[in-house]
N, C-alpha and C positions, 0 to 999 in steps of 0.2 A: 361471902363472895362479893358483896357488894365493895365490901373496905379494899378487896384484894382490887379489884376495877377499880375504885378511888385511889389505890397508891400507883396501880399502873399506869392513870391519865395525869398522876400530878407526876409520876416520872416520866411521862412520854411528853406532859407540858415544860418541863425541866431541861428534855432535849432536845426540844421544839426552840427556846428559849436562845439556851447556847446556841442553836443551828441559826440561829437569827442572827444573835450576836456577833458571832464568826463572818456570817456574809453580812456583815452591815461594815464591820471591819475590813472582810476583802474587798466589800467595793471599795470603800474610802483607800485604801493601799492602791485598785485599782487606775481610781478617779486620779492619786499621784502621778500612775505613772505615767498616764494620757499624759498629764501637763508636763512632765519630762521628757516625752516625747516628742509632743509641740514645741519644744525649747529645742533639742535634738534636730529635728525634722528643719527648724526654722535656721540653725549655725549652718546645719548641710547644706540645703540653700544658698544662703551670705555663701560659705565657702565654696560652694561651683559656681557661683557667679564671679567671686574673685578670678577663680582660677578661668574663665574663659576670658574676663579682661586682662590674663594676664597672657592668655595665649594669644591676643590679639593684638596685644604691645610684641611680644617677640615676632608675631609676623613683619609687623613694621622695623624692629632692628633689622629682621632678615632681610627687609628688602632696602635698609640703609647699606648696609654691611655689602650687599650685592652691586651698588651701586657706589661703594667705596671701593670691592674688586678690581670692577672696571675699569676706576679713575685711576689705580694704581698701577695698572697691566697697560694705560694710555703713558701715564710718567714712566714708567719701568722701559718701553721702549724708545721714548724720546732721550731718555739717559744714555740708553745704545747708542743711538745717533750720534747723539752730541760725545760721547768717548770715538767715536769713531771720526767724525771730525776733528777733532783735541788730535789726536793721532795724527790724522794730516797733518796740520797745522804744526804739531811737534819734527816732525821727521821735514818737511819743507825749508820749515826754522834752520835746522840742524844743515840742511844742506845749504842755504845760502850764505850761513854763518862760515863752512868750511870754503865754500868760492871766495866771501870776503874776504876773510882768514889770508888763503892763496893767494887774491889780487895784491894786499897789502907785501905780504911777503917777497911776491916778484917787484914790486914796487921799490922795496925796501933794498930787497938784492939790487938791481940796477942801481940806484942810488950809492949804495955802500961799492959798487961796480964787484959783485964778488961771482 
């Protein structure tokens, strides 16, 4: 009985052994993945940080761009004007050019006496 106790505690030291083995290994695989996650954990970081200077750069185009609206909706109507002017100017043109036109021609008739 005693031998049969002695091959039981060297096989239960046997799986005592491996069971060590195994967790001395799991931790080590675990201990990796800590540091890959710190690695991990630390990119996510960097990268929200990028990403909120980069939403604090499009706030500033938005509010270029807003302010380039503006300036364009200010030109956009001063162009109206100014077509709307040109238009006078054009059509006035046109009329003094046909009174010239007229004054010449009566001119010209008298002269010719016709």
């Amino acid at each position: 009985m005693k031998e049969e106790l002695k091959k039981e505690d060297n096989y239960t030291n046997i799986i005592l052994e491996e069971m060590r083995s195994n967790f001395k290994i799991f931790g080590e695989v675990l201990g990796g993945f800590g540091e890959k996650l710190d690695v991990v954990r630390k990119k996510g970081d960097a990268t929200f940080e990028e990403v909120g200077k980069i939403r604090l750069e499009l706030n500033e185009v938005n509010v270029r761009l807003d302010g380039i609206d503006g300036r364009l909706d200010n030109i956009e109507i001063e162009v109206k004007s100014l077509r709307k002017d040109f238009d006078l100017i054009k059509s006035s043109l046109k009329e003094k050019d046909i009174k010239q036109f007229e004054e010449r021609l009566i001119r010209i008739e008298k002269h010719l006496e016709l």
